[in-house]
C-alpha positions as CSV (number, residue, x, y, z in Angstrom):
1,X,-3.6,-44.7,36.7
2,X,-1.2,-42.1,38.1
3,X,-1.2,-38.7,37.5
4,X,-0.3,-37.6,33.8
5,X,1.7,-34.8,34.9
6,X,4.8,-34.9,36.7
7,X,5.0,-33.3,40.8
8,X,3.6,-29.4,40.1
9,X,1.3,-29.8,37.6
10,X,-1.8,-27.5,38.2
11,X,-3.7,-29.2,35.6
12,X,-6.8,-31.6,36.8
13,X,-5.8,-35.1,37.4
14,X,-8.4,-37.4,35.9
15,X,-9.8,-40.2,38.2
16,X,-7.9,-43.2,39.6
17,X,-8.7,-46.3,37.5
18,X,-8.3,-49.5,40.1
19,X,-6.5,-52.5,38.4
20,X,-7.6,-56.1,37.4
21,X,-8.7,-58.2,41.3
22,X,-6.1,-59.3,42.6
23,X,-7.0,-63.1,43.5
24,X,-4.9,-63.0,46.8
25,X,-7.2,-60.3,47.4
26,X,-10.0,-61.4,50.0
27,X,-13.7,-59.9,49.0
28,X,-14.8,-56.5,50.6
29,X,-17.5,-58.1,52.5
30,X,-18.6,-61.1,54.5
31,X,-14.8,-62.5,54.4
32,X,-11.8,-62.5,56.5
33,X,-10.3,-59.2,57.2
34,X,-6.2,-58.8,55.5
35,X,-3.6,-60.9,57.4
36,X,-0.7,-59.0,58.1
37,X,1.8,-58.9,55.2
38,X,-0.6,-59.9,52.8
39,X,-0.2,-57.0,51.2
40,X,3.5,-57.2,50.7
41,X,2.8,-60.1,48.5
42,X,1.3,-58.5,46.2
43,X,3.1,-58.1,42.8
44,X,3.8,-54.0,42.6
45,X,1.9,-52.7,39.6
46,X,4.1,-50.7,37.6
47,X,3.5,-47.2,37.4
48,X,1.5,-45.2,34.1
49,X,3.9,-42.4,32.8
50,X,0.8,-40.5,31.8
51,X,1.8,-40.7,28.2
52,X,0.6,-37.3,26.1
53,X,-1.8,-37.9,23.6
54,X,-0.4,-38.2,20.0
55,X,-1.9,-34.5,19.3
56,X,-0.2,-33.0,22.6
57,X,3.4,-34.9,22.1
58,X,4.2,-33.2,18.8
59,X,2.6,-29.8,20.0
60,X,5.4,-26.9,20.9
61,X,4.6,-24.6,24.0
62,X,6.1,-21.3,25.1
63,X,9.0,-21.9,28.0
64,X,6.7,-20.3,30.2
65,X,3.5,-22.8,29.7
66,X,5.6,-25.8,29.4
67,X,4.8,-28.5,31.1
68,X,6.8,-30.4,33.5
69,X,8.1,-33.7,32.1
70,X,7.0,-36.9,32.9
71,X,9.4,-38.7,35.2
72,X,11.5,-41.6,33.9
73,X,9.9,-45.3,34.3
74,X,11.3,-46.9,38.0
75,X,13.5,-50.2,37.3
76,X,11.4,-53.4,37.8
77,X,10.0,-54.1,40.8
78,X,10.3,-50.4,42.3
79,X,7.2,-48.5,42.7
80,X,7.4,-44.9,42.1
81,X,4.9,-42.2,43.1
82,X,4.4,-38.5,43.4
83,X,5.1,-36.8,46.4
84,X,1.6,-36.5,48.5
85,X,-0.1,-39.5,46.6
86,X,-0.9,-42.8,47.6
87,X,1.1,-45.5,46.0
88,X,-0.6,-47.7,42.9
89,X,0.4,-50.9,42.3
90,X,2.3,-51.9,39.5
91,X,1.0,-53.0,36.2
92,X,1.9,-56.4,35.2
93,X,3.5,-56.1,31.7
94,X,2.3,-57.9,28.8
95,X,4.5,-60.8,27.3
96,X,5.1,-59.5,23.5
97,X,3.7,-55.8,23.9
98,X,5.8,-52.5,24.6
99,X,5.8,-50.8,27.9
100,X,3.7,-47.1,28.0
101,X,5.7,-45.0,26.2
102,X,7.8,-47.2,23.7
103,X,7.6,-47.7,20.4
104,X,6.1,-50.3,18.3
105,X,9.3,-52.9,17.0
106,X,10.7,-52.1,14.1
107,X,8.9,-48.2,14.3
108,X,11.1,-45.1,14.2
109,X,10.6,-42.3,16.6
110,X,9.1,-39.9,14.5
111,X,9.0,-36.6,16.0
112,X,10.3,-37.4,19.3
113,X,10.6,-34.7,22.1
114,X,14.3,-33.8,22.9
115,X,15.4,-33.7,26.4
116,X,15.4,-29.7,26.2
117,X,12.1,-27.6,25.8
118,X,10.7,-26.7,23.0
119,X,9.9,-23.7,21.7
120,X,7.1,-22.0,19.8
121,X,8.8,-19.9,16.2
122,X,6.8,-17.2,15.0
123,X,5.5,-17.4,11.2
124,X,6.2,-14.9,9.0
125,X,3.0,-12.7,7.9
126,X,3.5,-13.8,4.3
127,X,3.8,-17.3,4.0
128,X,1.4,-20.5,4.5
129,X,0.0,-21.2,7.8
130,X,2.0,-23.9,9.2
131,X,-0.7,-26.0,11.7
132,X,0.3,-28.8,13.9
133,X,-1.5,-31.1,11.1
134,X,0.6,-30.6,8.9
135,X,3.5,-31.0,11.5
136,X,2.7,-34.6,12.5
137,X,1.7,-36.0,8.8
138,X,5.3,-34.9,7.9
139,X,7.3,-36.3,10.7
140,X,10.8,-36.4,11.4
141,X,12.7,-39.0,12.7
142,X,14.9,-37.8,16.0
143,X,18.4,-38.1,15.8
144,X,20.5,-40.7,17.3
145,X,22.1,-38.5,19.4
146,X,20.1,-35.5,20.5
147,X,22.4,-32.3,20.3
148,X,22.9,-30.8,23.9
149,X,22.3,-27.1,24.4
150,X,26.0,-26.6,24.2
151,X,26.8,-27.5,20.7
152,X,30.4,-26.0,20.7
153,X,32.1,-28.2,23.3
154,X,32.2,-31.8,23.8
155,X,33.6,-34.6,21.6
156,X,33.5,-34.7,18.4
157,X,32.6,-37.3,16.0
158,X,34.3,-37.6,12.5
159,X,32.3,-38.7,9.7
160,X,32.3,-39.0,5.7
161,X,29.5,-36.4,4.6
162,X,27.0,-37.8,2.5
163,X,26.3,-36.7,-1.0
164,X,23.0,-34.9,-1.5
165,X,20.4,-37.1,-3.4
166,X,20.5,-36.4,-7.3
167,X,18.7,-37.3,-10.6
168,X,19.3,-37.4,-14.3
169,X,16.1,-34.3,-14.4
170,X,18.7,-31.9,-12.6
171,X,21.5,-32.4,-14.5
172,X,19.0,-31.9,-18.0
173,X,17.5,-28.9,-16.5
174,X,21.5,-27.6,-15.7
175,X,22.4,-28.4,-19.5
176,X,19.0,-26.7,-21.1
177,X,19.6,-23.4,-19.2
178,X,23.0,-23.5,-19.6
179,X,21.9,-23.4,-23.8
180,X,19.3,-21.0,-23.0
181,X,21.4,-18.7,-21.5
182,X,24.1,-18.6,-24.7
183,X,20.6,-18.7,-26.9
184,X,19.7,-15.2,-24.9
185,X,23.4,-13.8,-24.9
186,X,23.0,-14.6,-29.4
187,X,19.6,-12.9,-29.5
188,X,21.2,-9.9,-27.8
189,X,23.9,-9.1,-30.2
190,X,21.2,-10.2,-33.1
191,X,18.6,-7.5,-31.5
192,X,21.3,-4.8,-31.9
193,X,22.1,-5.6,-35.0
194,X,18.3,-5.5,-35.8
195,X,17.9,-2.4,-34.4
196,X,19.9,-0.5,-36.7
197,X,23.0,0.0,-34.4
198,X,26.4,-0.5,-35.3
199,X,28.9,-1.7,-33.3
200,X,31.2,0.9,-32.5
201,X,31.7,4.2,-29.8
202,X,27.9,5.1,-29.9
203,X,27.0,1.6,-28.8
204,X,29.0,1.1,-25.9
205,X,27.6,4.7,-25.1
206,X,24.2,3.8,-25.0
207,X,24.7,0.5,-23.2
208,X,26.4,2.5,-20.6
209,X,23.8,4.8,-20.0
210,X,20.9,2.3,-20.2
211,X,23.2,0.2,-17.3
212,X,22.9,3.3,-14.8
213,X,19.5,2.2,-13.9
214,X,19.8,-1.5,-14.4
215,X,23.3,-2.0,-12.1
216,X,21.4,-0.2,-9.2
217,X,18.4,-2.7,-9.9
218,X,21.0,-5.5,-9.9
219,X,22.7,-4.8,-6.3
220,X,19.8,-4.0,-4.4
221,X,17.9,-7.2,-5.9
222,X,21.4,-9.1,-4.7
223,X,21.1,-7.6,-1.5
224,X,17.3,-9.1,-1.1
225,X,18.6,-12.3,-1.9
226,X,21.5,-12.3,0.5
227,X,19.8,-14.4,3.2
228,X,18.8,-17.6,1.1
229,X,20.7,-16.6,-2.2
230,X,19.2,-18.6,-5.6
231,X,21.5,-19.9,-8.2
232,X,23.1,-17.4,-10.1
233,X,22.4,-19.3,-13.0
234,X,18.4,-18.9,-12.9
235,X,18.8,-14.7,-12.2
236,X,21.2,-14.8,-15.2
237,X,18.4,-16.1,-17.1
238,X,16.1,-14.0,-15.8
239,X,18.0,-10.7,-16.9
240,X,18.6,-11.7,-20.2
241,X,15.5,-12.9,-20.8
242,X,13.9,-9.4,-19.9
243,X,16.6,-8.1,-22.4
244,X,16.0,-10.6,-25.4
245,X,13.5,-13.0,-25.3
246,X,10.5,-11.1,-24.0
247,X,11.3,-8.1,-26.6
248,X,11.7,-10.6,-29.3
249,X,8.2,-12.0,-28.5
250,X,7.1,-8.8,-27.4
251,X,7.8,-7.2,-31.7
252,X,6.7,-10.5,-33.0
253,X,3.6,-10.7,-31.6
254,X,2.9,-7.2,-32.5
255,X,3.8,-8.0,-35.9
256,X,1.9,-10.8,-36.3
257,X,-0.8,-8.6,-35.0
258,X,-0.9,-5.8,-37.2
259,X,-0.1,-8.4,-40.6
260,X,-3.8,-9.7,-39.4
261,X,-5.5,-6.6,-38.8
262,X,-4.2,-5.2,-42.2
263,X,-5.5,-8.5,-43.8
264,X,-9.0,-7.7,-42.1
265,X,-8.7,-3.9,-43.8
266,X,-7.9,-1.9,-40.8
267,X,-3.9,-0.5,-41.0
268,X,-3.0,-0.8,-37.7
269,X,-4.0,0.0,-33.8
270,X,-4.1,3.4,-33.3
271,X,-1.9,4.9,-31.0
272,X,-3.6,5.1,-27.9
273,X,-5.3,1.7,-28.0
274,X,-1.4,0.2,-28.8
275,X,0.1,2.0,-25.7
276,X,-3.4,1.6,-23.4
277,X,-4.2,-1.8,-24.2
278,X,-1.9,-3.7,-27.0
279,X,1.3,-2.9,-24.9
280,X,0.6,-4.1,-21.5
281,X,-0.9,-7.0,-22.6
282,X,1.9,-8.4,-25.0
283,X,4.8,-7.3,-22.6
284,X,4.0,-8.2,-19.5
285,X,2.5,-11.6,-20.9
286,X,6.1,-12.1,-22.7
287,X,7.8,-11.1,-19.2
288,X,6.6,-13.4,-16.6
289,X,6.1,-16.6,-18.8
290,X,9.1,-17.1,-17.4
291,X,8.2,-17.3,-14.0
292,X,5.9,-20.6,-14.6
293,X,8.4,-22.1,-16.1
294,X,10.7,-22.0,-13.6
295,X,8.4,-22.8,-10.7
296,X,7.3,-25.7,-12.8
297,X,10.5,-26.8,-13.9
298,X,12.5,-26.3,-10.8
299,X,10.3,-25.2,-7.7
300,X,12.9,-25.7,-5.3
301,X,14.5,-22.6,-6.2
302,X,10.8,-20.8,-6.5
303,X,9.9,-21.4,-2.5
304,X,8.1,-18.0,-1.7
305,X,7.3,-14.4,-2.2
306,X,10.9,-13.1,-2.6
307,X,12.1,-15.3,-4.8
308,X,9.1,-14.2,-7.2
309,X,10.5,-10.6,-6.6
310,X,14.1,-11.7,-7.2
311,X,12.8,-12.8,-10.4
312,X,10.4,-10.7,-11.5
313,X,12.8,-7.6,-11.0
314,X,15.3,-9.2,-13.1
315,X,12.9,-9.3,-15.9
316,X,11.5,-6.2,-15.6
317,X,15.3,-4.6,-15.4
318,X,16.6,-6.7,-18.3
319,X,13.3,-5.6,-20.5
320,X,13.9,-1.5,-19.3
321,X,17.5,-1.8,-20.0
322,X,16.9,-3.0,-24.2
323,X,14.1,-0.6,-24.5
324,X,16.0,2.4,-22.9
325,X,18.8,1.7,-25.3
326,X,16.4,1.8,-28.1
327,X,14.7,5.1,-27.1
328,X,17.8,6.3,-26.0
329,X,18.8,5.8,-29.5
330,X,15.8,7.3,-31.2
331,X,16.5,10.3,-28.8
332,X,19.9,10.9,-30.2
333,X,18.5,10.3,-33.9
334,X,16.1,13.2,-33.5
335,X,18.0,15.6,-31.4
336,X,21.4,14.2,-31.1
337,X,22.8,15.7,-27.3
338,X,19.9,17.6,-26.4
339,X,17.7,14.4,-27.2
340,X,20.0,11.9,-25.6
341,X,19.6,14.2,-22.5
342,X,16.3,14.6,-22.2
343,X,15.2,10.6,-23.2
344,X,18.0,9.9,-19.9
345,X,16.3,12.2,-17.5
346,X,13.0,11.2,-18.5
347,X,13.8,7.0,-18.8
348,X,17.1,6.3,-16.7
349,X,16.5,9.0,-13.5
350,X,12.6,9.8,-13.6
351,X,11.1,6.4,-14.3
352,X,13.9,3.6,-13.8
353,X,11.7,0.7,-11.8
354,X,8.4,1.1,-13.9
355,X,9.1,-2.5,-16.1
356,X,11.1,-3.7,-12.5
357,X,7.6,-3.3,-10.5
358,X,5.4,-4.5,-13.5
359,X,6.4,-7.7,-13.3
360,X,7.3,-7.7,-9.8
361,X,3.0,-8.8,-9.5
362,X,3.1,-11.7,-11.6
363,X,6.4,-12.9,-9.5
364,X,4.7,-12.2,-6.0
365,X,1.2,-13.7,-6.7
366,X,3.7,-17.0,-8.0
367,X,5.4,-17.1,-4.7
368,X,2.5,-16.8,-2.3
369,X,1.9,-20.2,-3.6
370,X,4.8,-22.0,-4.6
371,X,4.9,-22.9,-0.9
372,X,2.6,-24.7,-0.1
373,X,-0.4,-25.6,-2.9
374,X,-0.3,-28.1,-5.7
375,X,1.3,-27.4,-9.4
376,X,-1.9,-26.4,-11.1
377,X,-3.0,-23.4,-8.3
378,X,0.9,-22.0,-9.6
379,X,-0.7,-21.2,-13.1
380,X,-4.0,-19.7,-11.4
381,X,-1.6,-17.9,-9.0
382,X,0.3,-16.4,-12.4
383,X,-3.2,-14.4,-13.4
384,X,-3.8,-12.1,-10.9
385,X,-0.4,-10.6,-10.5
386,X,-0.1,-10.7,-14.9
387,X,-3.7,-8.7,-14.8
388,X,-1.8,-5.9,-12.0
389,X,0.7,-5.5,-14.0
390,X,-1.2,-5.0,-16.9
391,X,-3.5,-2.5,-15.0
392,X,-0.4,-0.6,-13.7
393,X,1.4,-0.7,-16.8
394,X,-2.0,0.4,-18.9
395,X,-2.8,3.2,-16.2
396,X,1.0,4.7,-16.7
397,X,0.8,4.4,-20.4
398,X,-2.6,6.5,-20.3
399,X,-1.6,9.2,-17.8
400,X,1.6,10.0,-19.9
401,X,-0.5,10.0,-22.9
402,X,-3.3,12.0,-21.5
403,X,-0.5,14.8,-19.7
404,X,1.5,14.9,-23.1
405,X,-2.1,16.0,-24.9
406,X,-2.8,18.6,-21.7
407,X,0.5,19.8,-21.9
408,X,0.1,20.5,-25.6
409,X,-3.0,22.2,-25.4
410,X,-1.6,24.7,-22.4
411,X,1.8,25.4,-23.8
412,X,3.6,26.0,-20.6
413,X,6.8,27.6,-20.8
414,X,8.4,24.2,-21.0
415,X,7.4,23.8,-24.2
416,X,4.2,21.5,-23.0
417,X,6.2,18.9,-21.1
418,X,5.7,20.4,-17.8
419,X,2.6,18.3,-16.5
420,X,4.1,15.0,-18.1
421,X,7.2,16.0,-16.1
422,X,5.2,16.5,-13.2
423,X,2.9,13.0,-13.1
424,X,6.2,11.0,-14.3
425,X,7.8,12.2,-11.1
426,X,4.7,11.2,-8.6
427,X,3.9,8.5,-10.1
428,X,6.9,7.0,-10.3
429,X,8.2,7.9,-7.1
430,X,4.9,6.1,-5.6
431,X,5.7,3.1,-7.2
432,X,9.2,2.9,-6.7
433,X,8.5,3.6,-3.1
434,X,6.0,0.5,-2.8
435,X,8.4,-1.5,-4.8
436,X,11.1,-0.8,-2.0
437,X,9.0,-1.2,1.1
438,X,7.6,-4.8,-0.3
439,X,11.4,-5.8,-0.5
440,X,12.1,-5.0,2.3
441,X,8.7,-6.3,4.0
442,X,9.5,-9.8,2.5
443,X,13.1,-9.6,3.5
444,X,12.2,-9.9,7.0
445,X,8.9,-12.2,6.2
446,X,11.8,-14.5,4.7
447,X,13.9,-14.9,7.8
448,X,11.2,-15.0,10.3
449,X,10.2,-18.2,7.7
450,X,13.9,-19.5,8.4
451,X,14.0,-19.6,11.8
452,X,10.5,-20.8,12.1
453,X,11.5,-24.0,9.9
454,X,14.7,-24.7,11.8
455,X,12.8,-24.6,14.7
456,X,10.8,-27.8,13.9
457,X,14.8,-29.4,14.2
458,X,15.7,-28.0,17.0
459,X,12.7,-29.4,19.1
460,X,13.3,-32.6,17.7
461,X,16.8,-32.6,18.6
462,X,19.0,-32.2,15.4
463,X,19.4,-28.5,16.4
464,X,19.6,-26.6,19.4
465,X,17.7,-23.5,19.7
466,X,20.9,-21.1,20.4
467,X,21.9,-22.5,16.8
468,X,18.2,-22.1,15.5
469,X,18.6,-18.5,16.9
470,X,22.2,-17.9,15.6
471,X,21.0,-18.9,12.3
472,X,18.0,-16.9,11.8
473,X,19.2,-13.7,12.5
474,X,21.5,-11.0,10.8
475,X,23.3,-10.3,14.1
476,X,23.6,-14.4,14.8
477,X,25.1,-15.1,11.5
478,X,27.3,-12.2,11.4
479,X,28.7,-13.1,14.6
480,X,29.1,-16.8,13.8
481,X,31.5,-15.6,10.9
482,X,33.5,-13.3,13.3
483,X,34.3,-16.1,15.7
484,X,34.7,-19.4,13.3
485,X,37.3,-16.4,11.3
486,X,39.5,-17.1,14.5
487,X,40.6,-20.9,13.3
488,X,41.8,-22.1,10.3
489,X,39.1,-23.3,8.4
490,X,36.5,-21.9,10.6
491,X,34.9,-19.6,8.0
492,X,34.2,-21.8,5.4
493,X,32.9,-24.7,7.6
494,X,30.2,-21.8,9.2
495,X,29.6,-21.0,5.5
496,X,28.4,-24.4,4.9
497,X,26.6,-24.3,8.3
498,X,24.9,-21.0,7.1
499,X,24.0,-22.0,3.2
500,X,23.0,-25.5,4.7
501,X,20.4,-24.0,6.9
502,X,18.8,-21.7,4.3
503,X,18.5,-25.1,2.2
504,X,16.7,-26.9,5.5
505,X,14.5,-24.3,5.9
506,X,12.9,-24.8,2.1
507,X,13.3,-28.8,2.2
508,X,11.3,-28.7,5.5
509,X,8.5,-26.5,4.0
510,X,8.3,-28.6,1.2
511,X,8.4,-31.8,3.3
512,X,5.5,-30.2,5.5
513,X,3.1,-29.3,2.3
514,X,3.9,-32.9,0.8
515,X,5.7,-31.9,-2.0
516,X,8.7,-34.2,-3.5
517,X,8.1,-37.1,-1.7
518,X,9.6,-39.8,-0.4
519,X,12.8,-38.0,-2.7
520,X,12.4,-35.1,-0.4
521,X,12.6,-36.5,2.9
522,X,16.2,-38.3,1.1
523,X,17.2,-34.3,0.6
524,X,16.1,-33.6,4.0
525,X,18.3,-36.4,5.5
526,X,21.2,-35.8,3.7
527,X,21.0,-31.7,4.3
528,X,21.0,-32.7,8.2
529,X,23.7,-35.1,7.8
530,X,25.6,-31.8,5.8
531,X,24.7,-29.8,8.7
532,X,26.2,-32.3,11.5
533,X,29.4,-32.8,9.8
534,X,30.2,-29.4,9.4
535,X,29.3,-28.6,13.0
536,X,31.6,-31.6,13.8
537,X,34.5,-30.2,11.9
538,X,34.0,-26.7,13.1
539,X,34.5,-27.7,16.3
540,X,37.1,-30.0,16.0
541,X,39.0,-27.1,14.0
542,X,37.8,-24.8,17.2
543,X,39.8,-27.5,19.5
544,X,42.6,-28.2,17.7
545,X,43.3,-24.2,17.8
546,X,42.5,-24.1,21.8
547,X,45.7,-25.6,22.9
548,X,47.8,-23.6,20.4
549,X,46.2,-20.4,22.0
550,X,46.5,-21.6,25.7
551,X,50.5,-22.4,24.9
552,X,50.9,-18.8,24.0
């Protein structure tokens, strides 16, 4: 067998295998010696390319590890061998059987190296291990024509874009949030009706103030989600389910609660054990229900860590914005101005991400595993972040409560709220701070996840790694906009190049941890056939604007 490497391979070559005996072959010993051109009737065994094992074909190196390829096979009847090496003869081929290095017929190429090198994606710190495994169960089948590393110039093929697969489930889910959101929009107006506001100047006064908070909440959770963005739709929901639902479970519960404590003969939870204990429990329980039901019902928009922050923010804002309006409220009740100021300083500017980091836990601990493990681990997932919350949201409770009675008992000059004033401020700041830093930590973790997906396409072939690089970075994207701007139609076209990606990266993840399907892979498939016809009408929009330009 010939060398498995091609010329400049500093890897051990394994030992020469001699071929079947030749029967124009005379014995070693005791028989005539070789008549001259004997040899030249032999039939020229045909060369082995040295075929990588199935493990080593679909494993990535660095550019500066990779290995040299293996040479093309020789037409018939020319011998071929390394430079330095004796010639081997030529392996007869078997009638009915593929040649080294073909496929089976009728057997896609799964997974098939592209003419260029590959390259080895780093993985983000939090998301699932993606081994090699996992990489060859899934498999991909190359495209029929392998994208060169010049993807902007050449011809350009017109084609009818596919439409993505669909079922009768999506459309349902579309309809029954659609109804949940108008539910959620009626239970608002019902819970300030409820709460003994009337419509009129003092409302819209304490809506404003309450928004303060929740509007900086808003854009800096939009700004997370720039890079993969989720249906605006599901973080609708999410808000206004912080706002209505969850307090609407949140005071029934507690009702129910206290009707069977009195019918036991105990009037009510005291106050401590109801903010300590009672508090954390109901709200953050009514809060991130959510969350399982939207990575059960509709997972593909629940794909990691982020998104369960996306989420769980929303929540938390939507439940601090109804409760601040509440206590904002109660402040005016009790000391009209003075009140109203002191409830906004305290709720609005000293504490506004306490509910927003609350359930931020529940949505995290969700995410780590929506990735990657199976439908039942998503509800395990959803108990340790609920029982952080809880803790954090019980520890706050208690500290305010225990620096209210301190203050109280040292009647500072500030009328006892000066230590409150003091822990709300650290304690707050620290966990606003974390709350940040995660964000942004995840941000990054989420594009490094990106272009580590995309690169799985572009050593296959249905990408190119300049596009894999363009793609997965701030500065690649930003300046993919700038020059597609340049040509009519340009823009939107690197839009759908840009969205389309973001919707590759989350198919493959999905397709890699078996989840979807045979339905998946469909998705897959018609997301790179989305992807190639945009390409193909950016740059025919690019050539069609060339001449124009070189007329000028």
């Amino acid at each position: 067998m010939s060398a498995q490497n091609g010329p400049g391979s500093q890897r051990p070559q394994p030992p020469q295998v001699q071929g079947p005996p030749n029967p124009n072959m005379p014995p070693a010993q005791g028989q005539m010696p070789q008549q001259p051109g004997q040899a030249a009737r032999q039939q020229p065994r045909r060369p082995q390319q040295g075929q990588p094992q199935n493990h080593d074909r679909f494993r990535p190196r660095p550019e500066g590890s990779q290995q040299p390829r293996p040479q093309q096979p020789p037409m018939q009847g020319q011998p071929m061998s390394a430079p330095g090496r004796p010639m081997q003869p030529q392996m007869q081929p078997v009638p009915g059987q593929p040649m080294p290095g073909q496929p089976m017929p009728g057997q896609p190429v799964m997974y098939a190296p592209p003419p260029a090198q590959a390259r080895v994606y780093a993985q983000p710190r939090f998301a699932p291990t993606v081994t090699q495994e996992m990489r060859n169960r899934a498999g991909m089948q190359a495209p029929q024509q392998v994208v060169t590393d010049t993807p902007w110039t050449g011809a350009v093929r017109k084609t009818q874009p596919e439409t993505e697969p669909d079922s009768t489930g999506n459309i349902v889910r579309l309809v029954a949030a659609i109804l949940v959101l108008v539910g959620l929009v009626i239970g608002l107006a019902l819970l300030a009706l409820l709460g003994g506001l009337s419509f009129g100047v003092r409302l819209f006064g304490l809506i404003g103030l309450a928004a303060i908070p929740l509007l900086g909440i808003i854009a800096y959770v939009l700004w997370l989600d720039r890079w993969r963005p989720q249906p605006k739709l599901l973080l609708g929901i999410c808000l206004l389910w912080g706002a209505v639902a969850s307090v609407i479970l949140t005071l029934g519960f507690s009702l129910v609660g206290d009707i069977a404590l009195y019918m036991i003969g105990i009037n009510g939870v005291p106050d401590v054990i109801g903010a300590v204990i009672q508090a954390p429990i109901l709200e953050e329980s009514t809060k991130t229900v959510l969350l399982l039901v939207i990575v059960l019902a509709a997972r593909r928009y629940f794909e990691g860590p982020l998104d369960g922050l996306v989420y769980g923010s929303l929540i938390g804002a939507g439940f601090a914005f109804t409760e601040n309006i509440l206590y904002l409220g109660q402040g005016w009740n009790d000391g009209e101005l003075p009140g109203l100021a002191v409830t906004f300083a305290m709720r609005c500017l000293g504490s506004p991400l306490l509910h927003t980091a609350f359930s931020t836990c529940a949505g995290v601990s969700i995410g780590l595993a929506a990735r990657k493990w199976p439908w039942w681990s998503l509800i395990l997932m959803w108990l340790p972040g609920l029982a952080l919350g809880m803790i954090l949201h019980g520890f706050w409770n208690a500290s305010m409560t225990f620096l209210g009675v301190l203050g109280q008992a040292t009647r500072d000059v500030m009328g006892g709220m000066l230590p409150q004033i003091i822990g709300l401020i650290v304690l707050s700041a620290i966990l606003s701070a974390a709350w940040v830093a995660l964000g942004l930590i995840l941000r990054r973790s989420e594009r490094m996840h990106t272009q580590n997906m995309l690169g799985d396409y572009a050593n296959t072939g249905w990408l190119t790694h300049a596009e894999v690089d363009m793609l997965g970075t701030w500065k690649g994207r930003k300046n993919g906009r700038d020059w597609a701007k340049s040509f009519p139609g340009g823009k939107e076209e690197m839009k759908t190049m840009i969205r389309t990606s973001g919707k590759l990266s989350t198919t493959r993840m999905r397709v890699l941890a078996g989840i979807g399907g045979e339905q998946e892979r469909k998705i897959e498939r018609a997301e790179l056939q989305q992807f190639a016809d945009a390409r193909e009408r950016l740059l025919a929009a690019s050539k069609q604007t060339a001449p124009q330009q070189s007329m000028r």
